[in-house]
C-alpha positions as CSV (number, residue, x, y, z in Angstrom):
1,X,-16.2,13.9,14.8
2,X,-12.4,12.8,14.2
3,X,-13.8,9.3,12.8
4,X,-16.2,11.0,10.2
5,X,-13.5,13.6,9.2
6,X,-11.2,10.7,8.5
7,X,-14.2,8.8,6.5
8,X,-14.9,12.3,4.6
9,X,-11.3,12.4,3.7
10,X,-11.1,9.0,2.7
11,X,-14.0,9.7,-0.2
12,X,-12.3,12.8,-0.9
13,X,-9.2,10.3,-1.7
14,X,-11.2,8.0,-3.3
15,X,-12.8,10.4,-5.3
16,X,-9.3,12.0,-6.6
17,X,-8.5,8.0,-7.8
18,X,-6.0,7.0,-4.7
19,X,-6.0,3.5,-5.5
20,X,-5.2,2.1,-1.4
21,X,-6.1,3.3,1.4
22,X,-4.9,2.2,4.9
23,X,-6.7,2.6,8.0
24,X,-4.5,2.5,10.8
25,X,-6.0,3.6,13.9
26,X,-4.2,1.3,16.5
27,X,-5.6,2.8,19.3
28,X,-9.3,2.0,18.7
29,X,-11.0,-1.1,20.5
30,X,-11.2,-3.6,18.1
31,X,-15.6,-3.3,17.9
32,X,-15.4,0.0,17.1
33,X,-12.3,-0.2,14.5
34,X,-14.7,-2.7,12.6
35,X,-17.2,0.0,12.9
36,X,-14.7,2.4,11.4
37,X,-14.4,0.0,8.4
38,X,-17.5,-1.0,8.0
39,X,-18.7,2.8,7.2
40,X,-15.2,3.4,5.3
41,X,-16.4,0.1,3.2
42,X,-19.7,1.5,2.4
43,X,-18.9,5.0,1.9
44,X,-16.5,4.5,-0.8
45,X,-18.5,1.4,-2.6
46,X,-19.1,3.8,-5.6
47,X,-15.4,4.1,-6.3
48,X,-14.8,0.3,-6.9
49,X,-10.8,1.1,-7.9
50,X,-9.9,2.3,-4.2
51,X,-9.4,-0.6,-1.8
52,X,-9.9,-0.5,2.1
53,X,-7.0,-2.2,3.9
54,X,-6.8,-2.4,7.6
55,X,-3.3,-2.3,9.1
56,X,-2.6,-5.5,10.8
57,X,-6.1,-6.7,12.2
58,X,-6.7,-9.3,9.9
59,X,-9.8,-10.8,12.1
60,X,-11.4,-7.0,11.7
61,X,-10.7,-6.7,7.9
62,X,-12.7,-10.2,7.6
63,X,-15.5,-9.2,9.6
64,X,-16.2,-5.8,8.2
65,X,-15.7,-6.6,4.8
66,X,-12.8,-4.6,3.5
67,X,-10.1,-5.2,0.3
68,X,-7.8,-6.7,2.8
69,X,-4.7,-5.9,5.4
70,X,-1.3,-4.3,5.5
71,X,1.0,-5.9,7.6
72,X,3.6,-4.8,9.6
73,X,7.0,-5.7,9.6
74,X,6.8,-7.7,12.6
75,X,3.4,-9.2,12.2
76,X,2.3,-12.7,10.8
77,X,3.6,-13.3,7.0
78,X,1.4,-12.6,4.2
79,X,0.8,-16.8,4.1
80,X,-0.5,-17.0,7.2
81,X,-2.7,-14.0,7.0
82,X,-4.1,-15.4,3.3
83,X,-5.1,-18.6,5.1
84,X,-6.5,-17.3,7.9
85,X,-8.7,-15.3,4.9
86,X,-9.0,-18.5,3.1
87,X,-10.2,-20.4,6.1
88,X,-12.9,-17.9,7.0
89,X,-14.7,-18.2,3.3
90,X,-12.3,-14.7,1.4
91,X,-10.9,-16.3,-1.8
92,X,-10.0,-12.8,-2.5
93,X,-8.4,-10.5,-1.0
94,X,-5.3,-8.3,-0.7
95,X,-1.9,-8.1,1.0
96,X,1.0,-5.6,1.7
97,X,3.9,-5.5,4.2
98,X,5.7,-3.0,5.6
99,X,9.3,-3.2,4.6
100,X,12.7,-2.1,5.4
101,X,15.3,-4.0,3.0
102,X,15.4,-5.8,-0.9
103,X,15.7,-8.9,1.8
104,X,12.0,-8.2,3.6
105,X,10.9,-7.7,0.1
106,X,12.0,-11.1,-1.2
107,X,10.7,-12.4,1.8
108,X,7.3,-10.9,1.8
109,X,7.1,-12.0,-2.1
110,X,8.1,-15.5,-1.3
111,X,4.8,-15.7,0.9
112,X,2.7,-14.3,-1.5
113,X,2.3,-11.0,-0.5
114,X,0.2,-8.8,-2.9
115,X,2.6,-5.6,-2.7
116,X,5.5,-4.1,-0.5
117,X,5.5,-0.5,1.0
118,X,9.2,0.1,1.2
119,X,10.7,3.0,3.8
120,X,11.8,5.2,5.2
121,X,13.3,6.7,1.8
122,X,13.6,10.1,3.2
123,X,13.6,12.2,6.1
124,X,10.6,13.8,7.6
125,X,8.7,15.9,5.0
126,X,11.4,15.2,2.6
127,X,14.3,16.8,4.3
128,X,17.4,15.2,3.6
129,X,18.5,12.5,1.1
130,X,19.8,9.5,2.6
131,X,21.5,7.8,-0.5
132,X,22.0,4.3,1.7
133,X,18.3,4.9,1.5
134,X,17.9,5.5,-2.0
135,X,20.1,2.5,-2.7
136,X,18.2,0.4,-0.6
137,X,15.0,1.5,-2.3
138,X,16.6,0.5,-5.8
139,X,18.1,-2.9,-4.6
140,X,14.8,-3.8,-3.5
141,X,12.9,-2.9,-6.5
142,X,15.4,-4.7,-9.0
143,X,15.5,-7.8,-6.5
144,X,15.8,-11.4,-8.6
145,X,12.2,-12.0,-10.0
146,X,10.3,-14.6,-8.4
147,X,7.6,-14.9,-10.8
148,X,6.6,-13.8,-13.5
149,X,6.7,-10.6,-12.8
150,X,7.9,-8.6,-9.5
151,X,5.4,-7.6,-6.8
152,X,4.5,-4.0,-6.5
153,X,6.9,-1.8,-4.1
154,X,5.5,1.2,-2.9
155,X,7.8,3.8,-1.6
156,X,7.2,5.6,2.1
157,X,8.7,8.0,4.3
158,X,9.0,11.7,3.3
159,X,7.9,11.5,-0.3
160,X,6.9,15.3,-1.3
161,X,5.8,16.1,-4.6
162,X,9.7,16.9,-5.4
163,X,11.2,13.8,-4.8
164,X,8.4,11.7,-5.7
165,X,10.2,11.1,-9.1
166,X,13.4,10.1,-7.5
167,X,11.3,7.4,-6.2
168,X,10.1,6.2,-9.4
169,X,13.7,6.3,-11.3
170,X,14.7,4.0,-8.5
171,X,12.0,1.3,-9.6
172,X,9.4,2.0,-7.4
173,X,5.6,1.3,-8.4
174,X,3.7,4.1,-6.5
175,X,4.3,5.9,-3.5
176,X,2.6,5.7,-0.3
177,X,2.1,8.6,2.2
178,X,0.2,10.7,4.9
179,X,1.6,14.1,5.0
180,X,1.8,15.0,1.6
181,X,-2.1,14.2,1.0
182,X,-2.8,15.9,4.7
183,X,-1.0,19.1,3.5
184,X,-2.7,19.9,0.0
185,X,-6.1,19.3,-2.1
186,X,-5.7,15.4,-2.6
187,X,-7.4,15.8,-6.0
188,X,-4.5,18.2,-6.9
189,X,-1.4,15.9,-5.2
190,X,-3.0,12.8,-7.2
191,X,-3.2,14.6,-10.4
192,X,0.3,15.9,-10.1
193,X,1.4,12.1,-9.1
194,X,-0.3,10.6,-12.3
195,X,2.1,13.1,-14.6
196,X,5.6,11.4,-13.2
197,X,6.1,8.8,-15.6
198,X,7.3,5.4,-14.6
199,X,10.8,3.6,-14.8
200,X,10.9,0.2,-16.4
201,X,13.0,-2.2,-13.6
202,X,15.3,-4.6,-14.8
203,X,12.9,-7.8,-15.7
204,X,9.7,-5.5,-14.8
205,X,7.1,-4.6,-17.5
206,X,5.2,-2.9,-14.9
207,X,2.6,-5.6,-15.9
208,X,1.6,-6.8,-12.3
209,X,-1.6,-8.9,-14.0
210,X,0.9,-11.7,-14.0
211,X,1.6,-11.7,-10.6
212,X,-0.5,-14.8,-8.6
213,X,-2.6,-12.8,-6.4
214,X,-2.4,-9.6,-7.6
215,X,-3.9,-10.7,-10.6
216,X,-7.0,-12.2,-8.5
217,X,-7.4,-8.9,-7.2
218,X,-7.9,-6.1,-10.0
219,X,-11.2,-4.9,-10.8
């Protein structure tokens, strides 16, 4: 029951035009997590913009078919998982890492990770803003380019409809979250999202076509 209110949620997601979603349920045996995916996969295959990740299992990602894997901070680097892809026949595919500092950014960039999900920002629910935080969030999005264009950064951790925005002024691409699409309609959270306009970084069109592998992923 749990498992098909997550998928049902996950089309509802889709369906409002969330463009990632991650499925991180660490506690499932690894045959029934690519079960999990396998049904996630084919129940949003009519939204084509959303892509599947699964968090850290890149062996389960490749055998159930999904967009790709998001990668902890203390997991393999995004080089190693794309070969381990490449090896087992996926030219295409897509990578993020969990990220704490402009430094694990770099880093994560330098091994050809597709995007960055940068946090904690805030406090739970958005209580409290850490400005060491905020400054971190903006070092890291205004990092040195190291190609063409900068990797996405996606920011995490307490992001509420409020401070959302603060987010974006700092550079960031997105935001990524779990409470704030738990706690209202996700078409209506999305839709609300899509109004805040985005900030320009320093070097940063926003043109992430020109990134390497990013560009080998987009529809």
């Amino acid at each position: 029951m749990q498992q098909r209110c997550l998928v049902s949620m996950a089309v509802a997601a889709a369906r409002a035009g969330v463009d990632l979603i991650q499925l991180r349920e660490k506690d499932l045996p690894a045959r029934e997590l690519e079960m999990l995916t396998r049904e996630l996969v084919q129940a949003l295959k009519d939204s084509p913009h959303t892509r599947v990740l699964v968090n850290s299992r890149t062996d389960v990602a490749i055998a159930a078919g999904a967009h790709g894997v998001h990668l902890p901070a203390n997991d393999v680097t995004a080089s190693e998982a794309r070969s381990i892809f490449n090896k087992a026949g996926v030219a295409q595919t897509l990578i993020g890492v969990s990220c704490h500092s402009a430094g694990d950014v770099a880093k994560a960039e330098s091994h050809g990770a597709d995007f960055a999900v940068f946090g904690p920002v805030f406090e739970k629910e958005g209580k409290g803003v850490s400005a060491a935080s905020l400054a971190a969030l903006r070092a890291a999005c205004n990092r040195p380019a190291a190609a063409a264009a900068r990797m996405p950064v996606l920011a995490l951790g307490g992001v509420t409809l409020e401070n959302a925005s603060t987010c974006l002024a700092c550079g960031a691409d997105g935001i990524a979250a779990i409470r704030l699409f738990q706690a209202s309609e996700v078409a209506l959270v999305v839709k609300e999202l899509r109004k805040l306009p985005l900030h320009e970084t320093s070097g940063s069109k926003g043109n992430h076509g020109e990134h390497p592998y990013w560009s080998s992923t987009k529809p």
